[in-house]
C-alpha positions as CSV (number, residue, x, y, z in Angstrom):
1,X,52.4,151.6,84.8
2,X,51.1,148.2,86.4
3,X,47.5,148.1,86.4
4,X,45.6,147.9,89.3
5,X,43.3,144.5,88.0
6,X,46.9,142.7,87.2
7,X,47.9,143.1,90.7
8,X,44.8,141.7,92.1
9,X,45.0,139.0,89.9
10,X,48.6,138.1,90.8
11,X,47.6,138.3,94.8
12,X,44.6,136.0,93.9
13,X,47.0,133.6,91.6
14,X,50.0,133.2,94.0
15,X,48.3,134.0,97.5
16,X,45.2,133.1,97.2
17,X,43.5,136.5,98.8
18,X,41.0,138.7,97.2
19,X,41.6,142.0,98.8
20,X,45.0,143.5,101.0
21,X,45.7,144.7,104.4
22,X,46.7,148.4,105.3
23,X,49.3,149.5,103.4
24,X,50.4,146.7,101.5
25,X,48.7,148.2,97.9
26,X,50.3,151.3,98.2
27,X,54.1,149.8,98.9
28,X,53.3,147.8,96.0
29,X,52.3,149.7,93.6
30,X,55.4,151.9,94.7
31,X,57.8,149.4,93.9
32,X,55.9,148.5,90.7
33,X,56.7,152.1,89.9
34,X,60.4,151.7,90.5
35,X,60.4,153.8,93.2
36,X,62.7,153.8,96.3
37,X,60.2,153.3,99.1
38,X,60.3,152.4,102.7
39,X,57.5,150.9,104.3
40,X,56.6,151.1,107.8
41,X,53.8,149.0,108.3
42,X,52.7,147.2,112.1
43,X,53.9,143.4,112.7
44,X,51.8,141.1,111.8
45,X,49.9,142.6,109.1
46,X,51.9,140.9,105.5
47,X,55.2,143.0,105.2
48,X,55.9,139.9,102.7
49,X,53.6,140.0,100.4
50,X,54.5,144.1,99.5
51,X,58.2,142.5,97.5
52,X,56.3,139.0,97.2
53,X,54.1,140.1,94.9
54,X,55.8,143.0,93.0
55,X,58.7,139.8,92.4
56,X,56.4,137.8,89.9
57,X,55.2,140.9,88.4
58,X,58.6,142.1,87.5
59,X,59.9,138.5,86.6
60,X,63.8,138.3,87.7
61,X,65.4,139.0,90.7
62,X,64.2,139.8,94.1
63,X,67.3,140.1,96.5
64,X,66.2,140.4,100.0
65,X,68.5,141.1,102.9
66,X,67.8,139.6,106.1
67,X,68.9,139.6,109.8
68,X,69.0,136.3,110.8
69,X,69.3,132.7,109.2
70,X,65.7,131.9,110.9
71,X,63.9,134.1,108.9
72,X,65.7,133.8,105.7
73,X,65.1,129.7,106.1
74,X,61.3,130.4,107.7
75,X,60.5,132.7,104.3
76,X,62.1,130.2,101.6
77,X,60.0,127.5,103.6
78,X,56.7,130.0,103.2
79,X,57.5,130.4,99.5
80,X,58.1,126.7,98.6
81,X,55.0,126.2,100.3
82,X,53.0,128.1,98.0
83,X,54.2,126.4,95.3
84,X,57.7,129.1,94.5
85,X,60.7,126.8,93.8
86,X,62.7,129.7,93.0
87,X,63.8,130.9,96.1
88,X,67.0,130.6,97.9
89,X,68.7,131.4,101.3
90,X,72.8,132.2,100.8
91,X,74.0,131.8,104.2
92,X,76.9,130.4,106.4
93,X,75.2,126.8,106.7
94,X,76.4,126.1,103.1
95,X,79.7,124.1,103.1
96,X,81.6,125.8,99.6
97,X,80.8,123.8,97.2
98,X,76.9,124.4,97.7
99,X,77.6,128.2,97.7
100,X,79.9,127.9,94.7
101,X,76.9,126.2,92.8
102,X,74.5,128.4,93.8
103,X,76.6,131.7,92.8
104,X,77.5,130.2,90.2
105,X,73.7,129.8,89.1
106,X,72.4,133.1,90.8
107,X,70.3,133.9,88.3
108,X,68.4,131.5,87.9
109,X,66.3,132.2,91.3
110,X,63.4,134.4,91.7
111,X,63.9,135.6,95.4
112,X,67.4,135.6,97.1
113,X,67.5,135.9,100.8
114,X,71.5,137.1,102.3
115,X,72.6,139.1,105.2
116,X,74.0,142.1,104.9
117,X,77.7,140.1,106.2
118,X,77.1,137.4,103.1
119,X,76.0,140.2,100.6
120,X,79.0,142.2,101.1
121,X,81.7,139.6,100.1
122,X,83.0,140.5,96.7
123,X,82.2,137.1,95.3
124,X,78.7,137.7,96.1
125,X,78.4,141.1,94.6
126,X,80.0,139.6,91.1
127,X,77.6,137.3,91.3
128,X,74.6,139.7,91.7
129,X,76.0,141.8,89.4
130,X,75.3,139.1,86.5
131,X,71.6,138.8,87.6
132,X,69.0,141.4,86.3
133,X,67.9,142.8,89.4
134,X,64.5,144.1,89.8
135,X,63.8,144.8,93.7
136,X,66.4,145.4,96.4
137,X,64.8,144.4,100.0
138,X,65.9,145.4,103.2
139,X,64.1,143.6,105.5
140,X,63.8,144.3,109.5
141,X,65.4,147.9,108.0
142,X,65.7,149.3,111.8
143,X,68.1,146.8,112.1
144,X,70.1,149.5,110.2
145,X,69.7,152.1,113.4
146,X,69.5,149.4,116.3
147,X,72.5,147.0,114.8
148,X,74.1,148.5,112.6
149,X,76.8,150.5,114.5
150,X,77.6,149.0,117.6
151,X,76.4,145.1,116.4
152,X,76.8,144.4,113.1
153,X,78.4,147.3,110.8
154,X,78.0,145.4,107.5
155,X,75.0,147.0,107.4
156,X,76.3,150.6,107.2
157,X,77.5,149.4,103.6
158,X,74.3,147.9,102.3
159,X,74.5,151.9,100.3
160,X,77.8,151.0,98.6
161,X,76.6,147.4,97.3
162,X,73.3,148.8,96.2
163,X,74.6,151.5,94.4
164,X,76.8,148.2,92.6
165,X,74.3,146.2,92.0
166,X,71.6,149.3,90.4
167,X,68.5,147.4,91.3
168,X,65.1,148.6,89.7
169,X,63.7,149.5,92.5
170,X,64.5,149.1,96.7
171,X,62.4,148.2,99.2
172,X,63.1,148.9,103.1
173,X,60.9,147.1,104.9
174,X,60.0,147.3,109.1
175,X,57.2,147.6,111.5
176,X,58.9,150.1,114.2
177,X,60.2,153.3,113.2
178,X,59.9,156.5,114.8
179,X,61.0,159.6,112.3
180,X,64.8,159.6,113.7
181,X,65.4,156.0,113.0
182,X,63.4,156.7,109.3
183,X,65.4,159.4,108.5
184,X,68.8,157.3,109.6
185,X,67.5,154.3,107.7
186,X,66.8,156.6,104.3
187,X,70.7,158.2,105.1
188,X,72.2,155.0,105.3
189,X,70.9,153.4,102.8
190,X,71.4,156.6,100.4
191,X,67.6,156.7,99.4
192,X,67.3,160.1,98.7
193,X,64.0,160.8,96.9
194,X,61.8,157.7,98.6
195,X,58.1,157.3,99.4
196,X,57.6,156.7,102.9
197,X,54.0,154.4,103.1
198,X,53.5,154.1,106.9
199,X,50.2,152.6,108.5
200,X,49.6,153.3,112.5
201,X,51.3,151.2,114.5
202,X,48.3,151.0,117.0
203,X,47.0,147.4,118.1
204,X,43.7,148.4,119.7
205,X,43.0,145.0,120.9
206,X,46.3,144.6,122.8
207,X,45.8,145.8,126.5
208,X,48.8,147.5,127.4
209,X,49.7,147.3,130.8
210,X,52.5,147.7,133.7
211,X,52.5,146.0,137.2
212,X,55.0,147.3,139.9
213,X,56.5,145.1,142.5
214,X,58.4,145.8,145.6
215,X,60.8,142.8,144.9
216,X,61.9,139.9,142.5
217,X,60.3,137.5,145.1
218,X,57.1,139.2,144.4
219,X,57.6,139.4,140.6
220,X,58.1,135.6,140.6
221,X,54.4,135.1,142.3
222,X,53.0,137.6,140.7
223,X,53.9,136.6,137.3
224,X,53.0,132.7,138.9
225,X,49.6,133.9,139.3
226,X,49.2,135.6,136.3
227,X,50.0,132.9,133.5
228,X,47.7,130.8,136.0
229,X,44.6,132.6,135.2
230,X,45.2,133.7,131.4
231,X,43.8,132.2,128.5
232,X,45.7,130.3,125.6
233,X,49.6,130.4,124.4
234,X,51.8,133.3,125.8
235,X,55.2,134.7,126.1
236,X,57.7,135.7,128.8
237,X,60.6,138.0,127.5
238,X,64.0,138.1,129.5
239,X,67.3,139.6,129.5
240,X,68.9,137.0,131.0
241,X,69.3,133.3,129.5
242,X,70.0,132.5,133.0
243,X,67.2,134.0,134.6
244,X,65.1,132.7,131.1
245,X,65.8,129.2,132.9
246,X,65.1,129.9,136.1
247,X,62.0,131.2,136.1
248,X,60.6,128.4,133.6
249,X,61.6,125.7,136.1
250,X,60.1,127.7,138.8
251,X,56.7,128.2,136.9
252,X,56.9,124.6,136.0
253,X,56.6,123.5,139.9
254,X,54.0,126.4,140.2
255,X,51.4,125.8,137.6
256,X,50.2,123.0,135.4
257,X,51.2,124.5,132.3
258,X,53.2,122.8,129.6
259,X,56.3,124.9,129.5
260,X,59.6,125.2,127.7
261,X,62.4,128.1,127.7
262,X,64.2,129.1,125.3
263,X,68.0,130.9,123.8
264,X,70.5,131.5,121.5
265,X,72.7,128.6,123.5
266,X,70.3,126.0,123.1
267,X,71.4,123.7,120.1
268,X,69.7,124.1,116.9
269,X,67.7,121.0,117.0
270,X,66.7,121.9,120.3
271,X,65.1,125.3,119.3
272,X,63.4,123.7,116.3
273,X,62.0,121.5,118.7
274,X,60.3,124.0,121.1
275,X,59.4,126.1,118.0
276,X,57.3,123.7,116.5
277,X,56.0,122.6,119.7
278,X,55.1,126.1,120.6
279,X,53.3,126.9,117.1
280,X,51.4,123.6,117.5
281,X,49.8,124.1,120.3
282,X,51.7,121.6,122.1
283,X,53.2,124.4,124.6
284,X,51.1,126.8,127.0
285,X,53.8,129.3,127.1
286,X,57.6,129.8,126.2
287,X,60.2,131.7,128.7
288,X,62.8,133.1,126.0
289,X,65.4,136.4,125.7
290,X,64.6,138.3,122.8
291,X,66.3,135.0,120.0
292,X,62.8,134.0,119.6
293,X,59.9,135.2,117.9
294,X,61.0,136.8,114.7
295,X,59.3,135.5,112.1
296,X,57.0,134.0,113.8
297,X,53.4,133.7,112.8
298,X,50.9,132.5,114.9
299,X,47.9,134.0,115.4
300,X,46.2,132.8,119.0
301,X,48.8,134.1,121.1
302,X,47.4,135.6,124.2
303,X,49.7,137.8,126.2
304,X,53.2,138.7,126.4
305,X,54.8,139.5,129.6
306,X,58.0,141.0,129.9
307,X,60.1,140.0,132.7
308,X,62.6,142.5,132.6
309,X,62.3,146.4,131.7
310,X,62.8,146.2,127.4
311,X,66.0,148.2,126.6
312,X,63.9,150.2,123.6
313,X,60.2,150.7,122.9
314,X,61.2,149.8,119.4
315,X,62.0,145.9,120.2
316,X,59.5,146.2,122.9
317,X,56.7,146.8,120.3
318,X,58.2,144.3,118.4
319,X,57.8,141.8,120.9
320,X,54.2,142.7,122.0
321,X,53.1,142.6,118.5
322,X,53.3,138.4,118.2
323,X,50.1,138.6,120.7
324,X,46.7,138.8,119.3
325,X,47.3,138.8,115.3
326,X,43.7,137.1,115.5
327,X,42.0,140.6,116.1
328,X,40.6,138.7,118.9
329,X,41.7,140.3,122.8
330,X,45.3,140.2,124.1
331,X,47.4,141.7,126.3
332,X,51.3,143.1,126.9
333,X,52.4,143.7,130.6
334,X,55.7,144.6,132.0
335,X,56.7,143.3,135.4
336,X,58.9,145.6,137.1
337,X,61.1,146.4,140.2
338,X,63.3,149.1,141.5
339,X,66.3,146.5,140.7
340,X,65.6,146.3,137.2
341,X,66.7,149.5,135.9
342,X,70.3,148.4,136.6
343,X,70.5,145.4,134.0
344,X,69.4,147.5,131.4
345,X,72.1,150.5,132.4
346,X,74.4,147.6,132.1
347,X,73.4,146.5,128.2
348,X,73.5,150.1,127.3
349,X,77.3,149.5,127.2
350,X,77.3,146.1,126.6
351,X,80.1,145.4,123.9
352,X,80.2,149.0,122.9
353,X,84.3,149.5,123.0
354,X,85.5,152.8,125.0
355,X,87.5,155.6,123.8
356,X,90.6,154.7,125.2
357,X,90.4,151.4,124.0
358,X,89.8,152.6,120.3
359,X,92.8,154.8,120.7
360,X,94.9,152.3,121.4
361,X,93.6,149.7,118.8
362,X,94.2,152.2,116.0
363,X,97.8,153.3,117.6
364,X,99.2,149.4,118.5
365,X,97.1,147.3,116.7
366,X,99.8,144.3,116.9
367,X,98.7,144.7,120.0
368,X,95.3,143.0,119.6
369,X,95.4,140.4,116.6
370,X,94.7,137.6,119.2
371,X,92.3,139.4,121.0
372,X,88.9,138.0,121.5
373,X,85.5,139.3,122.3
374,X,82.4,141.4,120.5
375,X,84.5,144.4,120.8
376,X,87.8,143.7,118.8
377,X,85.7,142.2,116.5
378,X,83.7,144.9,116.0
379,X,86.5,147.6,115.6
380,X,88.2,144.8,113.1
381,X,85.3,145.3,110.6
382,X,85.4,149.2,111.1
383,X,89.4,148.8,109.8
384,X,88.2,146.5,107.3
385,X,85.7,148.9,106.0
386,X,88.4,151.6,105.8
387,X,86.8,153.9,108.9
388,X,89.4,155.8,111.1
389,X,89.6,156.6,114.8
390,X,87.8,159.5,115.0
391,X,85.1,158.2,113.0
392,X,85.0,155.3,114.7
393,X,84.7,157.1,118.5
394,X,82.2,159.6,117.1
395,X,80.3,156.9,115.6
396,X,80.0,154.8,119.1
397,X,79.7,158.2,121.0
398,X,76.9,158.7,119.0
399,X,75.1,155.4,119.2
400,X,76.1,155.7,123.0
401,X,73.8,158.5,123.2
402,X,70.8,157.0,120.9
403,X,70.7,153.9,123.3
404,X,70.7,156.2,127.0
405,X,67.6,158.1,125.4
406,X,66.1,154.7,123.9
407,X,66.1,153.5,127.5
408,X,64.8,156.9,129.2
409,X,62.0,156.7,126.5
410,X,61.2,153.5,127.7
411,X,61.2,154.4,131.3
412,X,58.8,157.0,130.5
413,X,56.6,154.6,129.2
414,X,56.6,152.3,132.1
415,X,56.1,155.4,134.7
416,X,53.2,156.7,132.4
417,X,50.1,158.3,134.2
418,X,48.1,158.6,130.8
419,X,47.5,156.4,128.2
420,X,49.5,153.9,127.3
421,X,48.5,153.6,123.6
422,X,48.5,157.2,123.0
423,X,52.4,157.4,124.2
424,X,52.9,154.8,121.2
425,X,50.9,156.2,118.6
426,X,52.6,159.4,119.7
427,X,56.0,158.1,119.4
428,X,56.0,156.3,115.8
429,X,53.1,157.8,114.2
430,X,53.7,160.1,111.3
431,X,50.1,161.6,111.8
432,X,49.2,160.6,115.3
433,X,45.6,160.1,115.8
434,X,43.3,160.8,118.8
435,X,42.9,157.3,121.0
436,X,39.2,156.5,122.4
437,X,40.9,155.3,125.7
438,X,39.0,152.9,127.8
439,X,39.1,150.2,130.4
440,X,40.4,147.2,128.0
441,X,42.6,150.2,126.7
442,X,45.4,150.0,129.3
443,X,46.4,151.0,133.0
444,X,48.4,150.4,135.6
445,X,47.3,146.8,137.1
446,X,49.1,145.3,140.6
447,X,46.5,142.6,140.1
448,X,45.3,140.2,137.7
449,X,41.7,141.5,137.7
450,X,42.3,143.0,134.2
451,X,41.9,139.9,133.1
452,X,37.9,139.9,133.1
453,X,37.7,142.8,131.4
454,X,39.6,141.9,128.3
455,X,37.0,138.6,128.3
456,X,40.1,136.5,126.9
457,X,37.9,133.5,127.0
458,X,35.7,134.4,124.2
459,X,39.3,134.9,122.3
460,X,40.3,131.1,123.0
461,X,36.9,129.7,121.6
462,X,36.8,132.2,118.4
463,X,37.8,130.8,115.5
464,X,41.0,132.0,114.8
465,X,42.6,133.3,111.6
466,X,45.0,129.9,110.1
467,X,48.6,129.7,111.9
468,X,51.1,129.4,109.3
469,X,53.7,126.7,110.5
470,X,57.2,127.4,109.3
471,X,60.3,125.5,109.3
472,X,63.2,126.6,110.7
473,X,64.1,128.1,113.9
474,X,65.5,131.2,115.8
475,X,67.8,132.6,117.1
476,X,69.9,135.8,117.3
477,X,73.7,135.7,118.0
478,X,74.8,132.6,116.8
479,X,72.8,132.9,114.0
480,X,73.2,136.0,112.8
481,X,75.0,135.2,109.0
């Protein structure tokens, strides 16, 4: 048993803190243990440090799987800041001969960042398989229940390779999961006797709020207005890159704001650019879909609007939870109109192949060996992976139904007569908890006068906790291996 002084010692040696945030002793002295644990613990507050720490404890190899090249570049960037050498990112930017040297010499690196379509080549795994593996990390884990069926099924198979590789210990790691998607992230990743450490997910000092508008012309002024009158840094979500464009130009010729947008189309030295620009302080606000913000960590951002209704209140508290990591006030508002529930029906589909279509695939499939698009490519992998038709369809018919009640949960939240904070706390919370509601709580605002009540102002002059600036950049589908 690891004692408790060594671990304090090794977060003061290597992180330079004296005491932890919620949660993070517990996962770590969990995985010290060797045992299979998933962690649930709110964005923002260090999901890092709970396999950071445990890695130079336990002295090999730390294999963490990652969604997207962003975040496996934005963490070895972290780590080589503090001084860790040892750490690498195995990913589709290497031309062969780099990733040749680098399996090749596996094991000679503290902390291995892949995603789950890297990890699951065969060369990979023999190369794993000659390291001393003490932690297995799954990082972002609901990407297991949000991606993993109808996105990116390399991830239903992250059981098979860990049950290869017989790690010390595994780590599933996320900041939004109710009890279904816990329980389908412990099935799928076969972890059949692990600890679940969860912390609330409840961000007291994020005003939750929803405004209502007749029309899009009246969302556009309203949300002009808005962003005129808030204090410091924020963030417009979008489900639309075109619409992401759009509306930046249009608050451009409306406010005096320093504004870029930002999407997965943009060229990579162009979303490095707005990144750093952003997490400098060089940018009032950033119109983006959902490519940016993961792994992002600054800690002055103000508000985050979204434009469009969220598809899930997972991603949605995601999203909110990049506002306010100071402690100091912040808010999260969703602009809506009666329009608006359509785009959403529409994504609940989106790339999802029918019934009849899978029929077919699996009866003719000389049929479709040119065929492009999201949806051969997904019923490809599920051949590949040895799945057959009727698994396949019942697998999609399934996710199908998990994505219509995501979206009614969400609609319940935005159509809420309570509190806002309590329906959150209620949904995720293992042990929900009581809230105090109140005026900077949340509500159901059709005008910016919530804005005097949160005293934002006071938020922009306090001095703020330090913004780590990372390398790299985001993005989501052209990034995602």
């Amino acid at each position: 048993m690891t004692s408790e002084q060594l671990i304090y010692d090794q977060l003061a040696q290597h992180f330079g803190y004296s005491t932890f945030k919620p949660g993070q002793l517990a996962v770590i002295k969990s995985v010290l243990a060797g045992q299979e644990t998933l962690a649930v613990l709110p964005t923002g507050t260090g999901k890092s440090l709970c396999y950071q720490l445990p890695a130079y404890i336990l002295g090999h190899t730390t294999v963490i799987v990652s969604p997207l090249i962003a975040l496996m570049q934005d963490q070895v960037a972290q780590l080589n800041y503090q001084g860790e050498k040892r750490a690498v990112a195995i990913n589709s930017n290497l031309v062969p001969q780099q990733k040749y040297q680098l399996l090749t010499h596996l094991a000679d690196y503290r902390f291995i960042f892949m995603a789950p379509e890297t990890i699951s080549q065969p060369e990979v795994i023999q190369a794993l398989q000659r390291c001393q593996i003490d932690l297995f990390v799954v990082d972002e884990a609901h990407c297991i229940s949000q991606w993993g069926i109808d996105f990116r099924p390399d991830y239903l198979v992250l059981a098979a390779i860990k049950a290869q590789l017989q790690p010390t210990a595994t780590l599933a790691l996320t900041a939004t999961a109710n009890d279904r998607v816990r329980q389908d992230i412990l099935n799928k990743l076969a972890l059949k006797n692990a600890a679940q450490i969860m912390t609330s997910v409840d961000r007291p000092n994020i005003y939750l709020g929803v405004s209502q508008q007749p029309d899009e012309q009246a969302k556009n002024q309203f949300l002009a207005n808005l962003v005129k009158k808030s204090q410091g840094p924020g963030i417009v979500y979008f489900s639309s890159r075109q619409k992401t464009m759009a509306i930046a130009t249009f608050l451009q010729q409306e406010t005096d704001l320093k504004i870029a947008y930002y999407h997965a189309a943009l060229s990579t030295q162009e979303r490095y650019l707005i990144q750093q620009q952003f997490m400098q302080g060089q940018l009032d606000l950033i119109c983006t879909t959902n490519a940016f913000g993961m792994g992002i960590n600054k800690a002055d951002i103000r508000f985050v609007i979204h434009y469009h209704l969220p598809q899930n209140i997972e991603s949605y508290l995601q999203e909110i939870g990049r506002a306010g990591r100071d402690g100091q006030a912040a808010y999260a508002l969703v602009l809506t109109t009666p329009q608006d529930l359509y785009l959403q029906q529409s994504l609940v589909s989106f790339g999802i192949p029918e019934p009849g279509l899978i029929r077919r695939y699996y009866q003719e499939p000389q049929l479709f060996k040119q065929s492009q698009g999201s949806e051969f490519e997904l019923l490809r992998r599920y051949q590949q992976l040895g799945m057959t038709e009727e698994e396949v369809t019942a697998l999609l018919d399934n996710r199908q139904t998990e994505k219509q009640f995501s979206l009614q949960t969400m609609l319940d939240y935005l159509t809420l007569k309570g509190c806002r904070r309590q329906f959150i706390v209620n949904y995720f919370d293992q042990a929900p908890k009581t809230i105090e509601h109140s005026e900077t709580c949340c509500g159901e605002q059709d005008s910016t006068d919530f804005l005097a009540q949160l005293d934002l102002e006071q938020a922009i002059n306090y001095k703020t906790a330090e913004t780590v600036v990372l390398t790299g950049w985001t993005g989501i589908l052209d990034q995602l291996f």
